[in-house]
C-alpha positions as CSV (number, residue, x, y, z in Angstrom):
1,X,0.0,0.0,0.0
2,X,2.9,2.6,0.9
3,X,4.4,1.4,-2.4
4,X,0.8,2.7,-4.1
5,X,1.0,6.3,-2.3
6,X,4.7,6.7,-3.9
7,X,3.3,5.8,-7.4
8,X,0.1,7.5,-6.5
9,X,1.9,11.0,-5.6
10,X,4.5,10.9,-8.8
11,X,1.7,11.1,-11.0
12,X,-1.1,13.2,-9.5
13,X,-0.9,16.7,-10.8
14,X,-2.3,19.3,-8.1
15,X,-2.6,22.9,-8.3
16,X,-2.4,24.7,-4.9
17,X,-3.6,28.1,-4.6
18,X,-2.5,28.6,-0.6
19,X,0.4,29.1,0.5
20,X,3.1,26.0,0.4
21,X,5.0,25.4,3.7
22,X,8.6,23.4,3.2
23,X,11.6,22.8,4.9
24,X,14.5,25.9,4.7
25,X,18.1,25.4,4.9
26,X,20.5,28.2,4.7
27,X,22.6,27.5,1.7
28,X,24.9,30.9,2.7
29,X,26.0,29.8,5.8
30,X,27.3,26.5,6.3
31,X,29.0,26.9,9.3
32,X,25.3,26.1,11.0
33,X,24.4,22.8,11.5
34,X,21.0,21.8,10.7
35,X,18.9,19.8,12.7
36,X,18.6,16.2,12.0
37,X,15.0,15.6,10.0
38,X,13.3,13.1,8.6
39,X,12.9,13.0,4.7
40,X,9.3,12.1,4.7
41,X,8.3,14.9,7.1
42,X,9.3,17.4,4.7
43,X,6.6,17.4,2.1
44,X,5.3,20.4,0.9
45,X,1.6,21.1,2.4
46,X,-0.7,23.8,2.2
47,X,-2.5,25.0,5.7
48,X,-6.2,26.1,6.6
49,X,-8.4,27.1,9.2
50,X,-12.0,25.5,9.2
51,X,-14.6,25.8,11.6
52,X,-15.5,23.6,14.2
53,X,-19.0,22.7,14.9
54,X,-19.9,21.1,18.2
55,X,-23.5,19.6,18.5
56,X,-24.9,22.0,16.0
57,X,-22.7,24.5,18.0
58,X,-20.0,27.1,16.6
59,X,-16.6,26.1,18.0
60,X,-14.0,28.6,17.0
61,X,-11.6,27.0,13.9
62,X,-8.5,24.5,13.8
63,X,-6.2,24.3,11.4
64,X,-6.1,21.4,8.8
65,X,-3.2,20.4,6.3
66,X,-2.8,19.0,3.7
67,X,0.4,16.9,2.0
68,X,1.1,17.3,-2.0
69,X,1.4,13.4,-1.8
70,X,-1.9,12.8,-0.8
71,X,-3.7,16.2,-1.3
72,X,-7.5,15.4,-0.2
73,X,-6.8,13.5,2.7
74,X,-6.8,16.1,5.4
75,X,-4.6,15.9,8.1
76,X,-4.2,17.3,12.0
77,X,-2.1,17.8,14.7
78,X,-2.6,15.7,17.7
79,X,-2.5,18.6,20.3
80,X,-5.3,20.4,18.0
81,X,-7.3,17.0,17.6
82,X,-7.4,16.5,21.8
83,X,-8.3,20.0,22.1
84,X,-11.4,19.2,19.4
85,X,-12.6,16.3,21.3
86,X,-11.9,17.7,25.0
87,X,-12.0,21.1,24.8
88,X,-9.6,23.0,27.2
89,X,-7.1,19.3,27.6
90,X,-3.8,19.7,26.1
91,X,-0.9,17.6,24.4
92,X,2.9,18.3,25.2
93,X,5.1,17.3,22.9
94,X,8.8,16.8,22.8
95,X,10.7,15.4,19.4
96,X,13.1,13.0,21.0
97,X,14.8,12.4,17.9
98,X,14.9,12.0,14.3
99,X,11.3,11.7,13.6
100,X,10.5,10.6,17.0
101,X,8.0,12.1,19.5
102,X,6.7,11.9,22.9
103,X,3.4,13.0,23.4
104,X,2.0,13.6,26.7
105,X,-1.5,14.2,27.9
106,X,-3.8,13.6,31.1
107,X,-4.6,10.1,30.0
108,X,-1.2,8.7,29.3
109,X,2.1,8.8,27.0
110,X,2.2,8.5,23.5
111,X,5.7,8.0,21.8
112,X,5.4,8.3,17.7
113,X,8.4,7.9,14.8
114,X,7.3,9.2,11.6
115,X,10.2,7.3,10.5
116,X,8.7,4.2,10.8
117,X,5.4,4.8,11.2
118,X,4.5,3.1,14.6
119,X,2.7,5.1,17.0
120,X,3.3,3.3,21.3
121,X,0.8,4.0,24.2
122,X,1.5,3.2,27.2
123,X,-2.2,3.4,28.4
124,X,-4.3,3.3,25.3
125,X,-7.8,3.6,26.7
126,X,-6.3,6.7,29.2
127,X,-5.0,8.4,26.3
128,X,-8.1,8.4,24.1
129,X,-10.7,9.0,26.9
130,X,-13.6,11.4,26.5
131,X,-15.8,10.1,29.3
132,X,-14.7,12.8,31.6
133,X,-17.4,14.8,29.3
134,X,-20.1,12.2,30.8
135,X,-18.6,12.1,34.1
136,X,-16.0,13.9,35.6
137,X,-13.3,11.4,36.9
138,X,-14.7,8.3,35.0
139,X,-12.5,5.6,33.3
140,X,-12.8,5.3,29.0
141,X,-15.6,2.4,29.8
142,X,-19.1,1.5,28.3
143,X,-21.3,4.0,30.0
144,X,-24.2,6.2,28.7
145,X,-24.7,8.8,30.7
146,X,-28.4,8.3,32.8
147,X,-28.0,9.9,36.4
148,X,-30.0,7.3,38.0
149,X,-26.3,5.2,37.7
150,X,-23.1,6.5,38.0
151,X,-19.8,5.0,37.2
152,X,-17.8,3.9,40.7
153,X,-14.4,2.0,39.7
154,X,-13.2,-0.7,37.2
155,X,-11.1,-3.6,38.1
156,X,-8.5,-4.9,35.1
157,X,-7.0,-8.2,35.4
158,X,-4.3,-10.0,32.5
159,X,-3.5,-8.0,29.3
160,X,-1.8,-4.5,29.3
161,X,-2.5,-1.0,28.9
162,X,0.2,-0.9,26.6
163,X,-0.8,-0.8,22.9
164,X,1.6,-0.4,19.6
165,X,0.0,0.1,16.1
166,X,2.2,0.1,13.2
167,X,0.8,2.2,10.1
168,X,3.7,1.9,8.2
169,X,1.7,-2.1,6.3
170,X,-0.9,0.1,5.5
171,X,0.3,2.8,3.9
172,X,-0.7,5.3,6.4
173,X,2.2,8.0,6.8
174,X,2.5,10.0,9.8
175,X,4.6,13.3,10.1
176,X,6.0,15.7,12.2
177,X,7.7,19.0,12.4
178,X,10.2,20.5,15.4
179,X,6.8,20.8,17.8
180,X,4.3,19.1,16.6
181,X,3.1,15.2,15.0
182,X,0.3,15.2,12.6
183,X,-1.9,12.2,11.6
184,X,-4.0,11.7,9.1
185,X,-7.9,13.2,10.8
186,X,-9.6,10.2,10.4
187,X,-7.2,8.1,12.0
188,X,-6.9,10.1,15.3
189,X,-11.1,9.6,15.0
190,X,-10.7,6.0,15.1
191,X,-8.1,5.8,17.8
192,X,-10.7,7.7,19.9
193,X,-13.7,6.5,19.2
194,X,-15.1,5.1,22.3
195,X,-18.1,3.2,23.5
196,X,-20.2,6.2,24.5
197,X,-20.3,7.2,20.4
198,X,-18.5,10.6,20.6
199,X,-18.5,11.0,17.0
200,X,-16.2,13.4,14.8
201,X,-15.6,14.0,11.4
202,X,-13.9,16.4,8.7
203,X,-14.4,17.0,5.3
204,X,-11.6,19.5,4.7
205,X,-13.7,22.3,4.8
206,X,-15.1,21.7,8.1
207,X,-14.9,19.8,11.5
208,X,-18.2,18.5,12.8
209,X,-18.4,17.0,16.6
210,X,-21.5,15.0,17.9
211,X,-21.8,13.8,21.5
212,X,-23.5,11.0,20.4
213,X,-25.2,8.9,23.4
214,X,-23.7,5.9,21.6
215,X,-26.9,5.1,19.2
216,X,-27.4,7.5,16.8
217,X,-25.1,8.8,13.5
218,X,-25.0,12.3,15.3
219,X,-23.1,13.8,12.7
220,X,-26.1,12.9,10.3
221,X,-27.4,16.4,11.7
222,X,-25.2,18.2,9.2
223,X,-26.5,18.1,6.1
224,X,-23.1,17.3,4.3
225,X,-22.2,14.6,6.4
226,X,-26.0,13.0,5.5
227,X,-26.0,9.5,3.5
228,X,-28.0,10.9,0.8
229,X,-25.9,14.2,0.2
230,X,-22.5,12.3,0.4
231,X,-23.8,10.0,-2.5
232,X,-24.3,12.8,-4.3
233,X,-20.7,13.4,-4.5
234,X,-20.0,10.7,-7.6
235,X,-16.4,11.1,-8.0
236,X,-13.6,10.9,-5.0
237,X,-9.8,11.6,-5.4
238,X,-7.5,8.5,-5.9
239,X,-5.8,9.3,-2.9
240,X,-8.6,9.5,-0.8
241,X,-9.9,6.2,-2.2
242,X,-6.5,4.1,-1.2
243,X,-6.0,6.1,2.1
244,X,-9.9,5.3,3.2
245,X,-9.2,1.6,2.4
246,X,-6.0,1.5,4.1
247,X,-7.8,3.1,7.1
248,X,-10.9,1.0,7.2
249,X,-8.7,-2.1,7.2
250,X,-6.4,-0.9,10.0
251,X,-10.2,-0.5,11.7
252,X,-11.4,-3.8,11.1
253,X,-7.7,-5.7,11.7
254,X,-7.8,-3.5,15.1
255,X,-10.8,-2.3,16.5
256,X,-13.1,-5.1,15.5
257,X,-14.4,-7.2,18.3
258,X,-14.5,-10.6,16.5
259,X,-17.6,-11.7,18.0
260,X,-17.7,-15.1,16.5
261,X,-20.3,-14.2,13.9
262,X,-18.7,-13.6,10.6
263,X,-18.1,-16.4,8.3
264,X,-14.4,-15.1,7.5
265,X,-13.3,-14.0,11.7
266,X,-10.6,-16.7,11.5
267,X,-9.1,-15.0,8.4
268,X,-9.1,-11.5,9.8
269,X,-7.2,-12.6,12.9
270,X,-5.1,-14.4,11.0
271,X,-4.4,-12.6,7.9
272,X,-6.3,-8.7,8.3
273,X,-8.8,-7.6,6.0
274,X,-6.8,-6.9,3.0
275,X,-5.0,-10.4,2.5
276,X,-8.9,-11.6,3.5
277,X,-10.1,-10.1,0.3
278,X,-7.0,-10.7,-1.5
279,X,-7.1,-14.6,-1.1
280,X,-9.9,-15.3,-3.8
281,X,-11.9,-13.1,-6.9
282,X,-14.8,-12.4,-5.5
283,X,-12.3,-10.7,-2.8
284,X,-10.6,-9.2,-5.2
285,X,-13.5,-7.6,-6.9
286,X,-14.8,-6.2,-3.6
287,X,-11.4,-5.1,-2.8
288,X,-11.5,-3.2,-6.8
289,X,-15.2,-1.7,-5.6
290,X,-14.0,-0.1,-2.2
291,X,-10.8,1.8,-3.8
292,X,-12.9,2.9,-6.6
293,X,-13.2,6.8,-7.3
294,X,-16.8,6.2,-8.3
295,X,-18.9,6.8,-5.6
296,X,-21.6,3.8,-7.4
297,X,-19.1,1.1,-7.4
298,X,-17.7,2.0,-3.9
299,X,-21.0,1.6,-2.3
300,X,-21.5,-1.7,-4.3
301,X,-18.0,-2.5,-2.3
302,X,-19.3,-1.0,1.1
303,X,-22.4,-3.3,0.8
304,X,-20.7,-6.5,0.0
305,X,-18.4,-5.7,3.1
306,X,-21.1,-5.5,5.3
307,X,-22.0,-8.7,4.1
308,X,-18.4,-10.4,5.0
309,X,-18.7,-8.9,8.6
310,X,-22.6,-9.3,9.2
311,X,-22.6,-10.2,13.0
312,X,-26.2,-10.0,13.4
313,X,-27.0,-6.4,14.2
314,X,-24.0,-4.7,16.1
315,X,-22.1,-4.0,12.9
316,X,-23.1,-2.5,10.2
317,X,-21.0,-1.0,7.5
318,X,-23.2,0.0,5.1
319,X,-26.9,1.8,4.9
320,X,-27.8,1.3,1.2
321,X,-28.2,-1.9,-0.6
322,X,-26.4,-3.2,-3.8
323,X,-26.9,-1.5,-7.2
324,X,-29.6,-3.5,-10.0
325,X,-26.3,-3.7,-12.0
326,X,-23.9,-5.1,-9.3
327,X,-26.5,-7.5,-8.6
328,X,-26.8,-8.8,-12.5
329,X,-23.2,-8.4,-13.4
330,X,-21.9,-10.1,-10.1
331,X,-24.8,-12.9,-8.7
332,X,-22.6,-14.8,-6.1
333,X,-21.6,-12.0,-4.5
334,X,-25.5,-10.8,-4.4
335,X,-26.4,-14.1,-3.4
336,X,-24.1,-13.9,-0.8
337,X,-25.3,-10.8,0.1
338,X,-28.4,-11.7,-0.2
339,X,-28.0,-14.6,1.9
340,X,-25.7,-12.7,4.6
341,X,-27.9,-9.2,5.3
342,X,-30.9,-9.1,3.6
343,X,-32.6,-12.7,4.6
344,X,-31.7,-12.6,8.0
345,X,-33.1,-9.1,8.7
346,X,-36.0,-9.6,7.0
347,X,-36.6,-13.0,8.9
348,X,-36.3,-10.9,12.2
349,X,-38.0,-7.5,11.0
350,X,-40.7,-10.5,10.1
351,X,-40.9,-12.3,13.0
352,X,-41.0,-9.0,15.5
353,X,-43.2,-7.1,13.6
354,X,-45.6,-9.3,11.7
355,X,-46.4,-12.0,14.2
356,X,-44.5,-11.6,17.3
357,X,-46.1,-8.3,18.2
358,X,-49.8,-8.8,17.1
359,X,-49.4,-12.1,18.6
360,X,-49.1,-10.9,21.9
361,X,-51.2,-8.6,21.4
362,X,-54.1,-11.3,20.5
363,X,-53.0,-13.7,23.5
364,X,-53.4,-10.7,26.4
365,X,-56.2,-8.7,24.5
366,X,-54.6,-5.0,24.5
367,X,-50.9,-3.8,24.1
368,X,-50.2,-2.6,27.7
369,X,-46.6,-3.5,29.1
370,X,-48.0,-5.3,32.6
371,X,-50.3,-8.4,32.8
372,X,-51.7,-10.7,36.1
373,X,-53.2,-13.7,36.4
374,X,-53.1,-15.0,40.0
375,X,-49.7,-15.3,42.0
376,X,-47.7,-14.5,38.7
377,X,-47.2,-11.0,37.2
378,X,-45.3,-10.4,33.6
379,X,-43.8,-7.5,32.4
380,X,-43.2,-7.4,28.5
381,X,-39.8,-5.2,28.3
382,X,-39.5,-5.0,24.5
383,X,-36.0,-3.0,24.8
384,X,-33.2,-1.1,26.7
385,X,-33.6,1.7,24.5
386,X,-35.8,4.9,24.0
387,X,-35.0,6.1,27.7
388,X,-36.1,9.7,28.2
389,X,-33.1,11.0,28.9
390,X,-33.7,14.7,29.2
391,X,-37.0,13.9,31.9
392,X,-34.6,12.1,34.0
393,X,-31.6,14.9,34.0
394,X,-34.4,16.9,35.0
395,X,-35.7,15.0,37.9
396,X,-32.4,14.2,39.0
397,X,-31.5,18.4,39.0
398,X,-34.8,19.1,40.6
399,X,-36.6,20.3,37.8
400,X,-39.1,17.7,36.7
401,X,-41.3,15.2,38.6
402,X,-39.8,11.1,37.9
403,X,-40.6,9.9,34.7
404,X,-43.5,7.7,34.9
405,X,-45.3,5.3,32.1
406,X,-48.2,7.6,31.8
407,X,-45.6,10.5,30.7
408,X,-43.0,8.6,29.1
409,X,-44.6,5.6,28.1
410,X,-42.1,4.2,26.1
411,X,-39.2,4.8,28.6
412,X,-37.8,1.1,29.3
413,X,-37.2,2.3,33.1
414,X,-40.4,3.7,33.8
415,X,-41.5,0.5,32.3
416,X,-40.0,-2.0,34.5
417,X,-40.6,0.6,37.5
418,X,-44.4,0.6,37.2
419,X,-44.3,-2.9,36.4
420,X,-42.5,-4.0,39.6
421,X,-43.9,-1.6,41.9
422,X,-47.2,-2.8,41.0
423,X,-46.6,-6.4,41.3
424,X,-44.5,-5.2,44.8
425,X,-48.4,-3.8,46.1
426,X,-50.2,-6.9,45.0
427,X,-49.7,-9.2,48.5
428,X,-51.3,-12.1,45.7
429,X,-48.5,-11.8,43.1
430,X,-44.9,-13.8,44.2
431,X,-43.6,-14.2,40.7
432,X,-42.5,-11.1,38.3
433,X,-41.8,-13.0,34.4
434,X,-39.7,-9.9,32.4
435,X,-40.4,-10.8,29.1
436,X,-37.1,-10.3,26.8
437,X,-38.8,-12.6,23.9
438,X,-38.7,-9.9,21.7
439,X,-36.4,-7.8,23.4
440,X,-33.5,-6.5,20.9
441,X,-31.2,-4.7,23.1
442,X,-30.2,-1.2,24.0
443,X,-29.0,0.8,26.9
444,X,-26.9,-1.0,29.6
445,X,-27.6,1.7,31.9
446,X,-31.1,0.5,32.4
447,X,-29.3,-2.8,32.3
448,X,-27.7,-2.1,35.6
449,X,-29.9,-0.1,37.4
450,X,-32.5,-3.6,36.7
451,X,-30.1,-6.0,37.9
452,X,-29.0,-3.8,40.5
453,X,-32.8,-3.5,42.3
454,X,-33.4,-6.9,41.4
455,X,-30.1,-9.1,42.9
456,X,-28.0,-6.3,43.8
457,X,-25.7,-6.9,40.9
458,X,-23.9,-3.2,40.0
459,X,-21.0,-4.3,37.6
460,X,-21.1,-6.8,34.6
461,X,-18.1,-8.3,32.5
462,X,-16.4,-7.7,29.2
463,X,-13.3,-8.8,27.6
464,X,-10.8,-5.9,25.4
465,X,-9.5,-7.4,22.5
466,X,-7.1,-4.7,21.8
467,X,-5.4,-4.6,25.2
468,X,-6.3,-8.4,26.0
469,X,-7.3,-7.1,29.7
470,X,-10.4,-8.9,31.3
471,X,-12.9,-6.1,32.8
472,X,-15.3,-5.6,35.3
473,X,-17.1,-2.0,35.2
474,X,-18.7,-1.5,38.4
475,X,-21.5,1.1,38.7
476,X,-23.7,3.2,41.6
477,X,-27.2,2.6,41.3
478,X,-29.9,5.0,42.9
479,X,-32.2,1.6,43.5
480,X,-34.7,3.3,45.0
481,X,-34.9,6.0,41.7
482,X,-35.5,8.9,44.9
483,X,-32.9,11.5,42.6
484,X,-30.5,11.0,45.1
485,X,-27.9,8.3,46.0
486,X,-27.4,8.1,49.7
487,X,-27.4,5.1,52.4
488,X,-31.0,4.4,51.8
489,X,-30.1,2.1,48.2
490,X,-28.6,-0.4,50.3
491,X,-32.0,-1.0,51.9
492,X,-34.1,-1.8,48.3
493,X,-35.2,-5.1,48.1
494,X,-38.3,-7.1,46.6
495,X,-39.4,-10.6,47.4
496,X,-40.5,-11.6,44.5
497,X,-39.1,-15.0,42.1
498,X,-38.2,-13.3,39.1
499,X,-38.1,-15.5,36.0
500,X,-36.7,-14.0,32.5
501,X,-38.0,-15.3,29.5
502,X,-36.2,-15.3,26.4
503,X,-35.8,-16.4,22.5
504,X,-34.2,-16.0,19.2
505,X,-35.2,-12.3,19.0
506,X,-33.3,-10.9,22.3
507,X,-30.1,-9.4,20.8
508,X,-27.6,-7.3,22.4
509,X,-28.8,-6.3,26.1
510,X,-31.3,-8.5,25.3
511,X,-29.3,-11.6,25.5
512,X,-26.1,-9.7,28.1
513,X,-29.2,-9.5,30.6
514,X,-30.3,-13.5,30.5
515,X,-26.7,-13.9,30.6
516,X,-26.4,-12.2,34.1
517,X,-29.2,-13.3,35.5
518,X,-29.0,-16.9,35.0
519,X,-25.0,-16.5,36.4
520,X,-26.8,-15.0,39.5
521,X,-29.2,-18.1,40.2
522,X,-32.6,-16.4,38.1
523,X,-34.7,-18.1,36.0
524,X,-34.3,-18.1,32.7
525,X,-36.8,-19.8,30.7
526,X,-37.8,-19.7,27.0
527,X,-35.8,-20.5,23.6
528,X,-32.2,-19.8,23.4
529,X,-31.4,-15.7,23.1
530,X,-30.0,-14.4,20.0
531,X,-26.5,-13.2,21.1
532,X,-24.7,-10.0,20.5
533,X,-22.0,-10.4,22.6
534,X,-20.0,-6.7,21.7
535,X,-20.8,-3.0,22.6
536,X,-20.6,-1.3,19.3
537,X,-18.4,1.3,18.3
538,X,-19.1,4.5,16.0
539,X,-17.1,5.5,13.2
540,X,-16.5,7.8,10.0
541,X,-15.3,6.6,6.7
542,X,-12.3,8.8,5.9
543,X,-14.8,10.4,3.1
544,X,-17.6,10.8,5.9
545,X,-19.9,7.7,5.3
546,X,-21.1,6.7,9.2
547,X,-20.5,3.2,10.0
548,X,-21.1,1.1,13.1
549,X,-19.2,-2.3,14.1
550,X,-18.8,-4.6,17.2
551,X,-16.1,-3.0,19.0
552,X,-12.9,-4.8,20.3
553,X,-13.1,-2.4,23.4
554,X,-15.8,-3.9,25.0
555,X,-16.3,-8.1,24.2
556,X,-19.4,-9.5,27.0
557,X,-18.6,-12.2,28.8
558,X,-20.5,-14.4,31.5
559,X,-19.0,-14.8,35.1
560,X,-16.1,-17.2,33.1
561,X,-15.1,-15.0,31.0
562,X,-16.9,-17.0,27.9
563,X,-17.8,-14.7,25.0
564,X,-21.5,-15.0,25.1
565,X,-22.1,-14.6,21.5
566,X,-23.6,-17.9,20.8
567,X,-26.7,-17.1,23.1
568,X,-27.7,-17.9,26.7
569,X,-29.6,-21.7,27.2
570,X,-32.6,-21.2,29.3
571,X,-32.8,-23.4,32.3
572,X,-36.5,-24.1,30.9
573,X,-37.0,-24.7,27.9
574,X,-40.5,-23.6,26.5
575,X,-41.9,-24.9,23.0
576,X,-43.3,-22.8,20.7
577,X,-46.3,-23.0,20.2
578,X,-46.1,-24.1,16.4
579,X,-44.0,-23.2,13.4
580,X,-44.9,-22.7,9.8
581,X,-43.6,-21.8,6.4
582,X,-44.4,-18.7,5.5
583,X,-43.7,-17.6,1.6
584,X,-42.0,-13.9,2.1
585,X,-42.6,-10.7,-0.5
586,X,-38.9,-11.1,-0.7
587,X,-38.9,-14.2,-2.9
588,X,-38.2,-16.8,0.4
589,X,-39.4,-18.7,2.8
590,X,-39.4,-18.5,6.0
591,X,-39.9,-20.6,9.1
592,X,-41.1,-18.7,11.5
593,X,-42.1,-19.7,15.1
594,X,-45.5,-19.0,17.7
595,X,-44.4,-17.6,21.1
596,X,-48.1,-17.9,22.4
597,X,-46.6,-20.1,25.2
598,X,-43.9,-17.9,26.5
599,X,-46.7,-16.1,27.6
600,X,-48.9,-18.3,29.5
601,X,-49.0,-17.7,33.0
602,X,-50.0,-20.5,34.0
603,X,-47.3,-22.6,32.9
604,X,-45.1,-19.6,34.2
605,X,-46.4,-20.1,37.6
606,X,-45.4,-24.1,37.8
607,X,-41.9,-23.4,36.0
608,X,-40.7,-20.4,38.4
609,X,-42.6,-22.6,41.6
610,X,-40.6,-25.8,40.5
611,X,-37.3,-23.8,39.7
612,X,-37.5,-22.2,43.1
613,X,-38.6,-24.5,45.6
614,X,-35.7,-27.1,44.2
């Protein structure tokens, strides 16, 4: 690849109408002695100020370059990029050497050589953590920011905090002058995106930040960062086409969580991305599609490598489908395609929308969220997400009464509260079902505060793939949701059996909460959940296109440290109530499975009774 960005800059003609920047030596006077310098750090670059927009939000300017090797790929300093994503924190550095800095900031040390393009940390989540704009004093951990928990400590245990990444396979060159190291921008966005979804971008005209709660594109906001409006852009610059492959692959080789749900995972850990592509032609073609300059043919390649890492949900690289002409001029790869993305989530869009749903619906007679019949009470909890965040900042600052089901009705906390307070009241109900069947993840804030009032569980388990440490986040929980945490928590507790009930359809949170619970002693009963075992991590193309994937910074594990990928075995199994074939719009059919038992709660009643009195 480096060998392609020689070749690439001997040929591209560029006319520059700022000013050019390059190295002076004083030809008159040779009695001074120059300092040492590194060849490659003395390319000629033009310099510009853009603006800087924080959430919608004028934020003052930074200055871009750019290199006459590799003229639209924008590049930053690393001082000016940690002053972007933490405004008011600062960088020191000092060049050690012949293209060799140390860097320095509140989070840790960071030693770069432009000379051979490595870049050391010596504490790799401390040096790219933003969280302190969440929480003042927290760790770089999976947190979301809802005041009814609070981050208290994280324990580490095997790996290191010490990471190296070496650009130099990819192509990727970084430089330096006498007082500052500049990286290409979208590779300083990739080394700090985190789990929260702080999300920043740069187009060369402009630097766009998004504080991004983790689950939305944030930066979609701006209208030229928008999926529709960056399509519009048909042609890209050849350099930007083989940096933004270089970069995505040093992404997926490193910051990919390997869940163990792609078909090629054992190839990328043992070969990368590239080689992945490389070893056969439908690779290859893909590979010809992603450094394309048309925009077309480069989505074609963006869809067919959201196919290769399809994981199920967490990742996904791509928000369009392949081109009619891709599709006739290339039919395995659209079968596979086909095969990898479209049939599964039309299966599951399917099955939650088109039967699940009503068929609840028809078994229980209305749509509310909390259902009795005798000693056993169920609450159907359909997701983590959709918490109103801004009622509960208020009613944690004083300004707003607690959010409630009547006035946020589809807030999964005011759910679960009204749910368990009621059955709490009701001196007939002794068993509380939380219905995850169709429950596709979300938030694990409301994760922990639920498992926190329900078994006084306040930390859950991950694994880092980049630093290889094991992790347990442990978390403050105000259990009894009074705005306030104070000695009172301790005293929360319900006496009720709680059973969870689970199947195919409980993704993400959906399956990390069964997972907890049943390593805690709860019942789980139902089908086997439908994994999800990685938080998922935000990120920008180098040309702007938003992209999501399972990150390597947070793996879930169970209380062995097992990636729980592969779903969590009920304890109970419950049958469904029948399958059948059904013959999809989509040209396929599908099996697709009747959950009316999961919800009988009379059957409930004898599992949780038997599970609990042996």
């Amino acid at each position: 690849m480096k060998k392609f960005f020689m070749t690439l800059a001997a040929v591209l003609c560029c006319t520059l109408t700022m000013t050019v920047f390059t190295a002076c030596t004083d030809d008159n006077d040779n009695s001074v002695q120059q300092p040492e310098t590194n060849p490659d750090d003395q390319t000629a670059y033009t310099e510009k100020k853009v603006p800087v927009s924080r959430d919608g939000q004028n934020s003052g300017t930074v200055t871009i370059r750019f290199y006459e090797d590799m003229p639209s790929v924008p590049y930053i300093s690393v001082a000016d990029f940690q002053n972007v994503m933490v405004p008011g924190s600062t960088v020191s550095v000092t060049k050690t050497g012949t293209g060799t800095y140390e860097l320095k900031n509140a989070g840790g040390t960071l030693t770069v050589s432009t000379v051979t393009e490595t870049c050391a940390f010596d504490d790799f989540m401390g040096f790219t953590n933003q969280m302190g704009l969440v929480q003042e004093g927290i760790e770089n951990v999976c947190y979301d920011g809802l005041p009814y928990v609070r981050f208290n400590h994280q324990t580490l245990s095997g790996g290191s905090s010490a990471v190296n990444f070496n650009y130099s396979s990819y192509g990727i060159n970084l430089r330096g002058d006498e007082t500052a190291v500049y990286f290409p921008f979208a590779t300083l966005a990739d080394l700090y995106a985190d789990l929260y979804g702080h999300n920043v971008a740069c187009n060369g005209e402009k630097v766009v930040y998004a504080s991004n709660d983790g689950f939305e594109s944030g930066i979609g906001a701006d209208e030229d960062f928008q999926f529709e409006n960056l399509m519009k852009h048909k042609e890209r610059q050849a350099d930007m086409g083989a940096y933004n492959y270089a970069e995505l692959c040093f992404v997926i080789d490193h910051f990919y969580g390997m869940p163990a749900g792609t078909d090629f995972e054992a190839s990328l850990q043992e070969k990368g991305l590239d080689k992945t592509l490389e070893a056969d032609a439908d690779g290859q073609k893909v590979k010809q599609l992603l450094l394309s300059t048309n925009i077309d043919d480069y989505a074609d390649g963006m869809c067919m490598l959201y196919a290769y890492l399809y994981d199920g949900g967490h990742t996904r690289i791509w928000y369009g489908e392949p081109s009619t002409k891709f599709a006739e001029e290339n039919p395995p790869l659209y079968n596979y395609y086909d095969e990898r993305v479209a049939i599964p989530t039309n299966k599951k869009i399917l099955q939650l929308r088109g039967m699940a749903l009503p068929e609840r619906g028809a078994v229980f007679g209305d749509t509310k969220t909390y259902h009795k019949k005798g000693n056993t009470a169920i609450c159907h909890f359909d997701s983590f997400s959709g918490s109103d965040k801004q009622a509960w900042l208020d009613y944690y600052q004083g300004k707003g009464p607690r959010p409630t089901l009547a006035t946020s009705p589809k807030d999964p906390m005011a759910i679960f509260l009204d749910a368990l307070e009621q059955a709490a009241a009701d001196s007939e109900v002794k068993n509380l079902v939380l219905d995850l069947s169709i429950n596709t993840g979300g938030s694990s804030d409301v994760l922990m505060a639920m498992t926190s009032v329900m078994f006084d569980q306040n930390f859950f388990r991950a694994y880092n793939v980049i630093t290889g440490q094991k992790i347990e986040w442990h978390f403050d929980v105000d259990r009894n949701f009074d705005g306030k945490y104070d000695a009172q928590d301790k005293d929360v507790h319900y006496d009720l059996n709680f059973c969870v009930v689970t199947g195919p359809l409980s993704f993400s949170c959906g399956n990390l909460f069964p997972s907890i619970c049943k390593d805690a002693g709860l019942l789980v009963a139902g089908q086997k959940s439908g994994g999800g075992s990685c938080a998922v991590g935000v990120y920008r193309t180098a040309d702007g296109f938003y992209y999501k994937i399972s990150s390597a910074r947070g793996r879930l594990c169970d209380q062995h440290w097992q990636n729980i990928n592969a779903g969590i075995t009920p304890h109970v199994t419950i049958d469904y109530a029948k399958e059948i074939v059904y013959p999809y719009e989509d040209g396929h059919d599908y099996t697709l499975y009747f959950y009316q038992n999961f919800w009988n709660l009379d059957n409930l009643s004898t599992i949780i009774g038997e599970y609990y009195k042996n």
